[in-house]
C-alpha positions as CSV (number, residue, x, y, z in Angstrom):
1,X,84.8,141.1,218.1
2,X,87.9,143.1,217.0
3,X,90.8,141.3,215.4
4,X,94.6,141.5,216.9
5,X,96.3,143.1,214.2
6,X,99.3,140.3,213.2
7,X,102.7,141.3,213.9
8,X,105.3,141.9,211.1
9,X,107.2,138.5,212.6
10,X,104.3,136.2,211.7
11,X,103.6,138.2,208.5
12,X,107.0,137.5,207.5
13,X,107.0,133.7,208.4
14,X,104.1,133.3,206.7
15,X,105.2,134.4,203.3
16,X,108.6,132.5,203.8
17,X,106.7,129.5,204.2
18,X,104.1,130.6,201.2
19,X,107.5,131.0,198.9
20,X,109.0,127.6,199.8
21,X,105.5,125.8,199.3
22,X,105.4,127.3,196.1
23,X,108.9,126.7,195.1
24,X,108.4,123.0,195.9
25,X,105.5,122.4,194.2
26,X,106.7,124.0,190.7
27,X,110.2,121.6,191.1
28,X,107.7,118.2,190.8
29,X,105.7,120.1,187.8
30,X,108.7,120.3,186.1
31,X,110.7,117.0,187.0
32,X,110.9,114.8,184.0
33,X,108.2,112.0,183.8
34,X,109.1,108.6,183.1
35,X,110.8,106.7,180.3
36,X,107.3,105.4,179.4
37,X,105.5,109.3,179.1
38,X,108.7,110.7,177.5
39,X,106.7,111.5,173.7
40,X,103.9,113.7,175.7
41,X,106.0,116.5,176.8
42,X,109.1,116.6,174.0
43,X,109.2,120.1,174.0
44,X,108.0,121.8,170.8
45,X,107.3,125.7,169.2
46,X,103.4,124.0,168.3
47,X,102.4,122.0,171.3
48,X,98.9,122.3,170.1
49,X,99.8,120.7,167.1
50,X,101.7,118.4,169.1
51,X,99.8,117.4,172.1
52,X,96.9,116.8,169.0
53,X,99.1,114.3,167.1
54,X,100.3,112.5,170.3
55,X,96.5,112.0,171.1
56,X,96.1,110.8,167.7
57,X,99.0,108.5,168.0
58,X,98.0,107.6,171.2
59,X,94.4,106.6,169.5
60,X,95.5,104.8,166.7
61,X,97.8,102.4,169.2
62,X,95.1,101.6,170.8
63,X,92.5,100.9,167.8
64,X,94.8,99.0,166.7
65,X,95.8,96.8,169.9
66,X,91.9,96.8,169.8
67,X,92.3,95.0,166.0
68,X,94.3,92.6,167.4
69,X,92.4,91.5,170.2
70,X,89.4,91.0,168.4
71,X,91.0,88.9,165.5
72,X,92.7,86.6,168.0
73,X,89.1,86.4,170.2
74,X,88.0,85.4,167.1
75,X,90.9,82.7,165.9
76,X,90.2,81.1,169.7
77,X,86.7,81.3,169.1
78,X,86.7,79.3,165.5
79,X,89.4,76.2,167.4
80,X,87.4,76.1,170.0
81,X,84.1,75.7,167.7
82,X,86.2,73.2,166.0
83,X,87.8,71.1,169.0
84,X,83.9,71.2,170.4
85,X,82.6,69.7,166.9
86,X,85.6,67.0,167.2
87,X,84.3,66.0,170.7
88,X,80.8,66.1,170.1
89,X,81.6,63.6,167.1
90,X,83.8,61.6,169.3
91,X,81.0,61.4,172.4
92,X,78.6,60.3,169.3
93,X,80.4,57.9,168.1
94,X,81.1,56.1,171.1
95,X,77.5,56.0,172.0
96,X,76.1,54.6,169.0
97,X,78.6,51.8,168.8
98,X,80.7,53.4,165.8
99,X,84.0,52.6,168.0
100,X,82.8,49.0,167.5
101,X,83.8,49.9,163.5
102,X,87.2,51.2,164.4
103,X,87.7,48.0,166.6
104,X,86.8,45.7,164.2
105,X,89.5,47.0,161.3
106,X,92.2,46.9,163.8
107,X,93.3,44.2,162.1
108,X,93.9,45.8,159.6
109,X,97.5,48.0,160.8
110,X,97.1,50.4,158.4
111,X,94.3,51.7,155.9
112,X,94.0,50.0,152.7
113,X,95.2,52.2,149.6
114,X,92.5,51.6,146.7
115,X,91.3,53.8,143.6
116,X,87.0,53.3,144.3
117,X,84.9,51.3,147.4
118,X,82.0,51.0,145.9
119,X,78.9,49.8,148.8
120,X,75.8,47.9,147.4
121,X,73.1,48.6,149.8
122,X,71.0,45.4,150.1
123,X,69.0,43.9,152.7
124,X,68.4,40.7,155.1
125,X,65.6,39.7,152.3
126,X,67.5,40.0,149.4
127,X,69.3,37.1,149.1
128,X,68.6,36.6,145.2
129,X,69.1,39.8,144.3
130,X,72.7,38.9,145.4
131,X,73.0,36.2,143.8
132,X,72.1,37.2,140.4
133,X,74.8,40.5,141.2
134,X,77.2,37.6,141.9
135,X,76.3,35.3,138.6
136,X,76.4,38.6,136.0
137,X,78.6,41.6,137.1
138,X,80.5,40.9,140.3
139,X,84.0,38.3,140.5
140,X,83.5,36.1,143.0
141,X,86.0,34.5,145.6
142,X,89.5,34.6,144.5
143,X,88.9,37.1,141.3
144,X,87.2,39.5,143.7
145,X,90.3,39.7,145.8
146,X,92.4,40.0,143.1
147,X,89.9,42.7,141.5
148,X,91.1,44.6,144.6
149,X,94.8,43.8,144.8
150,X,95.1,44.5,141.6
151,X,92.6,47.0,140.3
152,X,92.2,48.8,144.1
153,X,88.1,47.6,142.8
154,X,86.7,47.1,146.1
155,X,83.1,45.7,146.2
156,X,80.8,44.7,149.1
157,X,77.4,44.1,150.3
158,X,76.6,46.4,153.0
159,X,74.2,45.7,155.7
160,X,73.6,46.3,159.1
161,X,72.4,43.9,161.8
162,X,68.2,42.8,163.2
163,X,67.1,44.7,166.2
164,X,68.5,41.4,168.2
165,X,71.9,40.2,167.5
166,X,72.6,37.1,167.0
167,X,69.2,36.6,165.5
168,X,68.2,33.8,163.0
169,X,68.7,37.1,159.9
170,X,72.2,37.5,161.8
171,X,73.3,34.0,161.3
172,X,71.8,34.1,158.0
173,X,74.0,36.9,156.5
174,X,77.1,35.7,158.5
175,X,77.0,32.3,156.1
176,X,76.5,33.8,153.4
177,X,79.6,35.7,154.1
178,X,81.7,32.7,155.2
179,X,81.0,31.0,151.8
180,X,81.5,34.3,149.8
181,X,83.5,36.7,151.9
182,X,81.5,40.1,150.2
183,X,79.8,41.7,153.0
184,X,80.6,44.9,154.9
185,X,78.7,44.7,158.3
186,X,77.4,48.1,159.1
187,X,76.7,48.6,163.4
188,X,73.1,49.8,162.2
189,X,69.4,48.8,162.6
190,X,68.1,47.9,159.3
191,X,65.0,49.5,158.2
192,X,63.8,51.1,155.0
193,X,62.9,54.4,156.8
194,X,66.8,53.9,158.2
195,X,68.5,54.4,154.8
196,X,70.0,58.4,155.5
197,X,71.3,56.7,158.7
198,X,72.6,53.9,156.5
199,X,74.2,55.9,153.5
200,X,75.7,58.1,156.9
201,X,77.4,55.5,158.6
202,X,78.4,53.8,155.1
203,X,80.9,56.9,154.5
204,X,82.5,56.7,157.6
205,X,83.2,53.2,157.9
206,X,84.4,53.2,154.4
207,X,86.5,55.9,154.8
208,X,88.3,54.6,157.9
209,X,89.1,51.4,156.4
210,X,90.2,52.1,152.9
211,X,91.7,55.3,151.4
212,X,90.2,55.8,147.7
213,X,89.7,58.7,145.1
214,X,86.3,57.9,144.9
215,X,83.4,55.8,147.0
216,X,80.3,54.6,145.4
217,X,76.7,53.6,146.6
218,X,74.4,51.3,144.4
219,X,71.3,49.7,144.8
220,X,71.2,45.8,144.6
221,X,68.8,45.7,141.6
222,X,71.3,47.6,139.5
223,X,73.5,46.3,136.9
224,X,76.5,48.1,136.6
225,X,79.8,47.9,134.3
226,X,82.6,48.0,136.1
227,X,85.1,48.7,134.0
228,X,82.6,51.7,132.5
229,X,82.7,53.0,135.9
230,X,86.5,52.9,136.4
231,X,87.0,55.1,133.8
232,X,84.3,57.3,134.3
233,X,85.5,58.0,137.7
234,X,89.0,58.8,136.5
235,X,88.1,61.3,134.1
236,X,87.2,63.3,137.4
237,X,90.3,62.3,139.5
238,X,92.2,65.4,139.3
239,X,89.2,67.8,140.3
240,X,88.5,68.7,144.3
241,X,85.1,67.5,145.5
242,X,83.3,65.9,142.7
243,X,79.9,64.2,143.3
244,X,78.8,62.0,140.2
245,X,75.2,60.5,139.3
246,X,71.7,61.5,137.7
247,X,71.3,64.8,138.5
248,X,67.2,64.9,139.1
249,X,64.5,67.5,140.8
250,X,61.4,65.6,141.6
251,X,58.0,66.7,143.6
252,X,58.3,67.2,147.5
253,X,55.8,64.3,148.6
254,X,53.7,65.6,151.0
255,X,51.1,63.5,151.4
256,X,51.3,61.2,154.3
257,X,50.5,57.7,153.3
258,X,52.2,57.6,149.7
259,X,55.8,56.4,149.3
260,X,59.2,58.6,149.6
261,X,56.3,61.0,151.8
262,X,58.6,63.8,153.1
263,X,57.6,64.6,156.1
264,X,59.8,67.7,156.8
265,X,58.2,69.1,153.2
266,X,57.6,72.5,154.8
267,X,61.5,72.8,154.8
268,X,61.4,73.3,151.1
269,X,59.0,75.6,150.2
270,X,55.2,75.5,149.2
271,X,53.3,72.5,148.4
272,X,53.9,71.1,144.9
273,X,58.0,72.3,145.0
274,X,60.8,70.3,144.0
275,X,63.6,69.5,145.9
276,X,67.3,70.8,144.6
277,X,69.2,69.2,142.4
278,X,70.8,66.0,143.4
279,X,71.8,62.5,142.6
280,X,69.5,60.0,142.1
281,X,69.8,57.1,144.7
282,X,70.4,53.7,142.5
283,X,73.6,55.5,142.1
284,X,76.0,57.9,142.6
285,X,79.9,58.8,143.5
286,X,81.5,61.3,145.8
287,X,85.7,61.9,145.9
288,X,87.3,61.2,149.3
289,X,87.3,64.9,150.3
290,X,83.6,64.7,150.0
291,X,83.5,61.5,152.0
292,X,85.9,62.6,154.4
293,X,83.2,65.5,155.4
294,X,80.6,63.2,156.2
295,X,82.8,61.3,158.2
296,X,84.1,63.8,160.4
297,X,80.7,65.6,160.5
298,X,78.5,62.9,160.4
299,X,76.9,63.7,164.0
300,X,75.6,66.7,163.0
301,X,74.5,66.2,159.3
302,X,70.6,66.0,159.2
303,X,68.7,63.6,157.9
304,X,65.4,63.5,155.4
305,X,62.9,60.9,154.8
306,X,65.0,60.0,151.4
307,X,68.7,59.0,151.6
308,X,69.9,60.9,148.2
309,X,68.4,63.9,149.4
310,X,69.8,63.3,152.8
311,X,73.1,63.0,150.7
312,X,72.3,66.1,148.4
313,X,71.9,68.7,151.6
314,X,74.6,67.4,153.2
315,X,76.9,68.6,149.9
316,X,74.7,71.4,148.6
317,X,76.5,74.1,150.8
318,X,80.1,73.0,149.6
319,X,82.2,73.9,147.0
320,X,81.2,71.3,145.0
321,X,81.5,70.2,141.0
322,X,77.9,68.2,140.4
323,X,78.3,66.4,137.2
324,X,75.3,64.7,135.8
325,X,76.3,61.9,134.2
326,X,73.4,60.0,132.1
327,X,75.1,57.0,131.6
328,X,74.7,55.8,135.6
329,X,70.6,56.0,134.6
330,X,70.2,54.2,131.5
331,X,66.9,52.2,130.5
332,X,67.1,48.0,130.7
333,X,67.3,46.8,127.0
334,X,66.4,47.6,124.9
335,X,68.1,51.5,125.5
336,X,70.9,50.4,127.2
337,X,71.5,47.5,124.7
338,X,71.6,50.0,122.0
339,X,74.0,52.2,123.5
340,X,76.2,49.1,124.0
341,X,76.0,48.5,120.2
342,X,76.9,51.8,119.3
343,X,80.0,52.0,121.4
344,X,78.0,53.8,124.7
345,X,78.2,50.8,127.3
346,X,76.6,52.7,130.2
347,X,77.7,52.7,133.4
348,X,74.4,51.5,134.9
349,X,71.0,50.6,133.7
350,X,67.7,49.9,135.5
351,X,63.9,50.7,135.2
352,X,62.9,54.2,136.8
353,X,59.1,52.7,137.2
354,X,60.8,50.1,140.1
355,X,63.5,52.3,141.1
356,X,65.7,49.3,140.2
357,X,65.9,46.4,137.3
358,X,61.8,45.1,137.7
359,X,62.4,41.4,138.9
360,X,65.9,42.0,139.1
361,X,66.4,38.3,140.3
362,X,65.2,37.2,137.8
363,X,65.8,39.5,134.7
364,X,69.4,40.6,135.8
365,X,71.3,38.1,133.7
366,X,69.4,38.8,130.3
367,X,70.4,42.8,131.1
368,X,73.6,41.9,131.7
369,X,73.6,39.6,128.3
370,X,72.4,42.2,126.2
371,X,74.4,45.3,128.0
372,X,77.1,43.8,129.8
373,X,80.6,45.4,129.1
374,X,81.9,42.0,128.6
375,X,84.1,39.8,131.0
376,X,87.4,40.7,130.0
377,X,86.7,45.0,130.2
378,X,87.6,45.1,134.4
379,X,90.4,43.6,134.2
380,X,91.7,45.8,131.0
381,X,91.1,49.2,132.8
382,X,94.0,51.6,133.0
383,X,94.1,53.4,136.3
């Protein structure tokens, strides 16, 4: 087909309309950008120079908007770790009973200010065991309260309750108490194999009705010095997270069948390890920051077949000063009745072959003859 040739009219109109287009469409590449684009087209005799350190700029905002973002991610990411821990520990605690605790000491007002707590673990057949503690080394009735008015020396039995309240063991304990007002009822089964529960549950009850520098847990076949241990504990009043006793290492039991068998022994190595070092159980001290961790955390801390290794994992990933201090493990007379002669009245004494004084019903008053502080040395400390 042949083409009409276009006339010089439409040729005309065509580049008119070509020009305007044009014209038009260079006006908007040159109209000014917005306030917000204004530093990418400054002009400049190096705009390759330029355009490369507005890119860089550009970059560098953002990297570090990127920073930002990231370290506030992770800021809400640690509170809300924390607020979970808080509610976890709250949900525990009212579902074990702990509230029952906090219920209890309401009568209290406010928490009681006091310089050591120290918790005497002792059971529903111990009964003479408590009574010799009562005829040797603890005040009784009026000259224990005033021990803690005066002293801020608080002292109690602590034990839980049968596996049915109200039980004839119950009763048993709650008259003992009437007559000698000593007991700290713990809302917890007894059982041997419950003692990490028990040494758990003992720190934050303690520490939510007294406020003290330092709480303490003994054994109820131990004689101990009161005074001694006063002013042991304040040498270490000044220093952050202090955890006081015999510092030991013995054998992972793990052979079923024997006593103190551990049955999570694969936890610490090979066969025939030790554990880590840690305070022995007849005695030991923690300060109140240490005791206020356990308290708050207490949901969450694990528990091994032996309480003071319970306690020592619990503390072995802190900041923590460990102080071994031999005079809360000394040997029944005649070792700690030398000491005594020499001027080094120990702290503690008992027989590592029982764990405890042997017989400590009936040997605990000719310990506390021959190593005994003396009556007077409580009431003399400075604290």
């Amino acid at each position: 087909m042949r083409v009409k040739p276009a006339s010089a009219k439409t040729i005309l109109f065509l580049c008119i309309a070509c020009f305007l287009a044009g014209t038009l469409f260079t006006g908007q590449m040159w109209t000014s950008p917005s306030s917000n684009h204004e530093s990418s087209v400054l002009p400049t005799r190096h705009n390759g120079v330029l355009k490369r350190k507005i890119i860089e700029g550009e970059s560098g905002d953002v990297m570090e908007e990127v920073t930002k973002t990231h370290q506030a991610i992770k800021s809400l990411d640690k509170a809300i770790s924390t607020l979970g821990m808080e509610l976890t520990a709250s949900e525990t605690s009212q579902t074990s009973g702990q509230g029952q605790h906090l219920k209890q000491h309401d009568s209290n007002l406010s928490i009681q200010r006091a310089f050591v707590v120290i918790g005497i673990n002792t059971a529903f057949s111990s009964k003479k065991r408590r009574d010799s503690i009562r005829e040797t080394w603890l005040p009784k009735g009026d000259k224990l309260k005033e021990l803690e008015k005066e002293k801020g020396i608080v002292v109690r039995f602590m034990i839980g309750h049968s596996t049915s309240l109200g039980s004839i063991l119950d009763k048993s304990i709650d008259e003992e108490d009437t007559e000698h007002h000593d007991f700290l009822r713990l809302d917890h089964i007894e059982g041997y194999h419950e003692l990490s529960t028990k040494t758990r549950l003992f720190f934050s009850t303690v520490t939510s009705m007294w406020d003290a520098e330092f709480y303490v847990k003994i054994d109820d076949d131990i004689h101990l010095n009161l005074g001694t241990l006063v002013n042991t504990l304040a040498k270490y009043r000044s220093r952050p997270r202090v955890y006081i006793g015999c510092m030991k290492s013995g054998p992972v039991l793990y052979q079923k069948g024997v006593k103190y068998h551990e049955a999570e022994y694969w936890k610490f190595g090979d066969e025939g390890n030790k554990y880590f070092r840690h305070a022995t159980g007849q005695i030991y001290a923690i300060s109140r920051d240490l005791a206020d961790y356990i308290s708050i955390n207490w949901p969450i801390l694990h528990r091994y077949a032996n309480e003071d290794v319970s306690l020592g994992t619990w503390l072995l990933g802190l900041e923590v000063e460990m102080v071994d201090e031999r005079s809360m493990c000394c040997a029944t007379p005649p070792d700690c009745e030398w000491k005594a002669r020499a001027g080094n009245v120990c702290v503690a004494s008992y027989d590592w072959k029982c764990s405890g004084i042997c017989k400590s019903d009936e040997r605990m008053k000719d310990v506390h003859k021959a190593c005994g502080e003396g009556d007077g040395a409580v009431w003399n400390v400075e604290i």
